[in-house]
C-alpha positions in Angstrom: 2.9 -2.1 -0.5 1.1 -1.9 3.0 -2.4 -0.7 2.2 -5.2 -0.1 4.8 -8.5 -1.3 3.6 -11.9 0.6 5.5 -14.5 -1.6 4.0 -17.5 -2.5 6.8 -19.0 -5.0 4.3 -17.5 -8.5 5.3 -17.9 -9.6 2.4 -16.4 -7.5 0.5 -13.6 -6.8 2.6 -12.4 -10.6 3.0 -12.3 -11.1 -0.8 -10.2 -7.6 -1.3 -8.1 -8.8 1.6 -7.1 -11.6 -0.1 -7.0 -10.5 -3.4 -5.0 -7.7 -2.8 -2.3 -10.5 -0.5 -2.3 -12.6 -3.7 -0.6 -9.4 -5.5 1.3 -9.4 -2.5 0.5 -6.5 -0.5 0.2 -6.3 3.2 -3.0 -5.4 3.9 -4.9 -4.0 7.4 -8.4 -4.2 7.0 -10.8 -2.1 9.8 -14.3 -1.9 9.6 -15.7 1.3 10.9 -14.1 5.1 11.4 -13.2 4.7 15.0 -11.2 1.9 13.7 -9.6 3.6 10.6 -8.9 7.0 12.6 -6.8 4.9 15.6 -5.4 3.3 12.7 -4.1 6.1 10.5 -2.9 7.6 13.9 -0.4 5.5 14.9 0.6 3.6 11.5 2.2 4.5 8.4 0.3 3.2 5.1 1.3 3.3 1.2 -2.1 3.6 0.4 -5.8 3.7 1.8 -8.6 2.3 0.3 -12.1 4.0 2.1 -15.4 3.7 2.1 -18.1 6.1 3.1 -20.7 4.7 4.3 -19.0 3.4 7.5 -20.4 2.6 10.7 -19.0 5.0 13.5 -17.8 2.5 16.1 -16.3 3.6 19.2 -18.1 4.4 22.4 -22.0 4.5 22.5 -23.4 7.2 21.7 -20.2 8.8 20.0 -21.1 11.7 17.2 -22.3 10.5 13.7 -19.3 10.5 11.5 -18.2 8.6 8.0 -15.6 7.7 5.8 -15.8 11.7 4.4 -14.8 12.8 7.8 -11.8 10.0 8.4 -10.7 11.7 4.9 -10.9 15.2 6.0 -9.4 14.4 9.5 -6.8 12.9 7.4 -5.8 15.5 5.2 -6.4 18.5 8.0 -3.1 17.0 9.9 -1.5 17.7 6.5 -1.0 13.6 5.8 -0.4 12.8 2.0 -0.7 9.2 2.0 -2.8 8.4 -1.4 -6.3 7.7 -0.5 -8.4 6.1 -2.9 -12.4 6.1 -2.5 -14.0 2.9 -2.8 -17.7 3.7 -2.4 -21.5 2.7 -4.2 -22.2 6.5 -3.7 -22.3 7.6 -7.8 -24.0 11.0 -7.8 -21.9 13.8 -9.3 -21.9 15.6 -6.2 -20.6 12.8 -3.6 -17.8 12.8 -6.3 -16.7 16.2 -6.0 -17.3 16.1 -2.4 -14.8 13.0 -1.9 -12.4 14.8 -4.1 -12.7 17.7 -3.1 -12.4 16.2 0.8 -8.6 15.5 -0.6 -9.0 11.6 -1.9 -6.7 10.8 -5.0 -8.8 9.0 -6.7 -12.7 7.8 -6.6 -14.1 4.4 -7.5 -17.6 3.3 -7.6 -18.8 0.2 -6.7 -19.0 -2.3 -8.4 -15.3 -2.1 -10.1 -12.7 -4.6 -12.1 -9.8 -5.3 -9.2 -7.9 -4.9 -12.8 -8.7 -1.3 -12.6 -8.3 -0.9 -8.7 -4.4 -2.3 -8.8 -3.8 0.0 -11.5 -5.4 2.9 -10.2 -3.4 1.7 -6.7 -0.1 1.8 -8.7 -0.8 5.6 -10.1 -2.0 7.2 -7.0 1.3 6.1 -5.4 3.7 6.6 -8.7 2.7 10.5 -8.5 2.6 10.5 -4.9 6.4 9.1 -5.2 7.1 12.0 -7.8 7.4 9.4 -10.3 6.1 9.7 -14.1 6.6 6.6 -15.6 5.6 3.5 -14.4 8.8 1.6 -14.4 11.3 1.3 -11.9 15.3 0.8 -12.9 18.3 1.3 -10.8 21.5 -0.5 -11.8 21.0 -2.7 -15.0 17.9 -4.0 -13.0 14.3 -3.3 -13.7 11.1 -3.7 -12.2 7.1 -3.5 -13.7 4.5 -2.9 -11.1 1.9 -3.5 -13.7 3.0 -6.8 -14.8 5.3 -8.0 -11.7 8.2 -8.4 -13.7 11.9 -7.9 -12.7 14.8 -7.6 -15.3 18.5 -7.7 -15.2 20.0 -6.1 -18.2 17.0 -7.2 -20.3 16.8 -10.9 -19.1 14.0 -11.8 -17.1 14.4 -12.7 -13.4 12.4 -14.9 -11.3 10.8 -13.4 -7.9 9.0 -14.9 -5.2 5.5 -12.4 -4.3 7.7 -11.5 -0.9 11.0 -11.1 -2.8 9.3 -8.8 -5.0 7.7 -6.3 -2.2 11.2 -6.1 -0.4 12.7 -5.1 -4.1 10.2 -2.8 -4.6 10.1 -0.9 -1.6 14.1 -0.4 -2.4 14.0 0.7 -6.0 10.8 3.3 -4.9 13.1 4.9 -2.6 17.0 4.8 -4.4 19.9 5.6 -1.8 17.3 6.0 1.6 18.3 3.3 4.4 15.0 0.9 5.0 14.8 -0.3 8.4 14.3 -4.3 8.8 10.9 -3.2 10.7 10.1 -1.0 7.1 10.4 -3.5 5.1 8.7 -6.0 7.5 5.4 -3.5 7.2 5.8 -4.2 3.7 5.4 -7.8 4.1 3.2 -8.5 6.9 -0.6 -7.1 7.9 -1.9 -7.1 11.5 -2.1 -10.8 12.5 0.4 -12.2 10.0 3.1 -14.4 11.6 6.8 -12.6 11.4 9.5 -14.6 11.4 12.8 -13.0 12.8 15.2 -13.9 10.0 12.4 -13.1 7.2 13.6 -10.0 5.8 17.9 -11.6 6.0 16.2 -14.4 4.2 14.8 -12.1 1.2 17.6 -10.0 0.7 20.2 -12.6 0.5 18.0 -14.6 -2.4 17.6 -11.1 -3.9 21.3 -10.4 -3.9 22.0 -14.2 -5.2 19.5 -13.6 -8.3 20.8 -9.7 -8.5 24.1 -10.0 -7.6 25.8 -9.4 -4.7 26.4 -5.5 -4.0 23.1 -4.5 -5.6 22.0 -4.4 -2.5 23.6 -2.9 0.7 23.7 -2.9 3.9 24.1 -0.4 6.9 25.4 -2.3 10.4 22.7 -2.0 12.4 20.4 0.5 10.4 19.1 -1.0 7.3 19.3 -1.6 3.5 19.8 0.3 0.7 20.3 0.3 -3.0 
């Protein structure tokens, strides 16, 4: 998944960062609202992960704002893309007032990462319309949770990468994926792309899958 983390603490933001890589998500990490508003503007996430109490950046001398109002701003443009709260505020009332403000789900600092991936993997299972957590299309499934891949039963062997690029197919059955979606799945800013990357991963994903599990559309896509 591509995530966007909005986390001012360094270092707390470094050691999600690369947490949340070694589970092998891309992940975008900004450090104030200004940031996290230009950000959510002009990219597509599966998933934000927001603090509060963030500086406002920008301009001197622009308004006071926080991570509440990135979350409102958010949701008054009618975008659904699951936000989870990640913030120390604990009183009852900034709870209601984050939820209320339209996150998914709220977190307190400090918190397992355990519990964060999980509650990651809910927040986008029902915003995918999905009830269970497992994913199965054509003899072959797949287990967020644990990171396994199966075909018919037996267990198959995926690199972190091959895994992203399968999952992004299996959330979304029968829709075309671009080479530049699945790439966003893949990479954060500042990551190295190579050109033949995504080629690469599908044709070791067809070789442990077989070969017309996954297709391809000339100069459109993949799909399953």
């Amino acid at each position: 998944m591509r995530l966007l983390l909005v986390e001012d603490d360094r270092m707390i933001g470094e050691s999600l960062r690369a947490a949340l890589r070694l589970e092998g998500h891309a992940v975008d990490w900004v450090r104030d609202v200004a940031a996290a508003r230009a950000s959510l503007a002009s990219e597509r996430f599966d998933c934000v992960l927001l603090d509060l109490g963030l500086p406002p950046g920008g301009p001197p001398g622009a308004p006071p704002a926080d991570g509440l109002d990135v979350l409102r701003e958010l949701r008054g443009r009618a975008d659904t893309t699951p936000v989870i709260v990640l913030t120390a505020r604990d009183a009852s009332g900034d709870r209601v007032r984050g939820l209320d403000g339209g996150a998914d789900d709220y977190l307190v600092k400090p918190f397992e990462f355990d519990e964060l991936t999980a509650r990651i993997r809910a927040v986008t299972r029902r915003h995918g319309g999905r009830a269970g957590p497992l994913l199965t299309h054509g003899g072959v499934t797949l287990d967020p949770a644990t990171r396994q891949v199966t075909l018919n039963g037996e267990p198959v062997l995926l690199s972190a990468r091959e895994f992203a690029v399968l999952e992004a197919l299996m959330q979304r059955p029968g829709a075309v994926l671009s080479r530049a979606q699945l790439e966003d799945r893949l990479y954060g800013w500042g990551d190295a792309v190579e050109s033949n990357a995504v080629s690469v991963y599908i044709h070791q994903l067809r070789r442990k899958l077989g070969a017309d599990f996954i297709r391809n559309m000339r100069g459109v896509g993949y799909f399953l």
